[in-house]
N, C-alpha and C positions, 0 to 999 in steps of 0.2 A: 744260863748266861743272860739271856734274854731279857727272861721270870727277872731277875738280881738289877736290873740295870733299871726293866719301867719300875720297881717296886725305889732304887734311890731317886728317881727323877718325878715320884707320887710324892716321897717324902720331902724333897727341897722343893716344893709348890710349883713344878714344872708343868707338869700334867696330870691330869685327872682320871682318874680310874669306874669306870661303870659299869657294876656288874649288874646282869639279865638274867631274873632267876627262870633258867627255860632249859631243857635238854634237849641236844647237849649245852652244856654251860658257854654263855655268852660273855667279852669281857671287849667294853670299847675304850681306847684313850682317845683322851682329847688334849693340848694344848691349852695353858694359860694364859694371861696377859705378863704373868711373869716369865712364862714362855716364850711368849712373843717378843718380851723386848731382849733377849740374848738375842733372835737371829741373825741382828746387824753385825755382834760381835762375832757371832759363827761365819757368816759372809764373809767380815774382813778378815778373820784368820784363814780360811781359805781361800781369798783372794792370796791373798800374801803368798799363801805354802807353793801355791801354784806360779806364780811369778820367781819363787825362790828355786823351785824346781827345772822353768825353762831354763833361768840363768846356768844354773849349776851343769844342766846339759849342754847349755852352750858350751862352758868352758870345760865340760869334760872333750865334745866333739874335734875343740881347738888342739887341744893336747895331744888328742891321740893321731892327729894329723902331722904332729912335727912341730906346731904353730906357737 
C-alpha cells in the first residue's frame, strides 16, 4: 500500500526516489518544489476539515442535549 502510493507521487513529480546500492537496500524520498507548493493546499484542506468537524460536534452536542 505504501510501495503503491510513493511509486504514484515519484510519478506525478512529487517526490523523488533514491536509491543506495548497499545491503541491506537503502531507498530515501525526498519532496519537490512541486511538492512543496501543494502544502498550502494540503494546510487549507485541513484546516477547513478540522473546523468542519468542531462545528459538526458542536451541533451534534446541542441535540443530543434537548437544545
Amino acid at each position: 500500500m505504501l510501495s503503491s502510493q510513493l511509486k504514484q507521487l515519484e510519478r506525478d513529480g512529487l517526490v523523488v526516489r533514491t536509491a543506495y546500492p548497499e545491503v541491506p537496500p537503502r531507498v530515501e524520498y525526498s519532496i519537490t518544489p512541486l511538492g512543496l507548493a501543494v502544502l498550502p493546499v494540503i494546510d487549507a484542506l485541513r484546516a477547513f476539515g478540522l473546523s468542519f468537524k468542531a462545528q459538526r460536534e458542536k451541533r451534534t452536542r446541542k441535540g443530543s442535549r434537548g437544545g
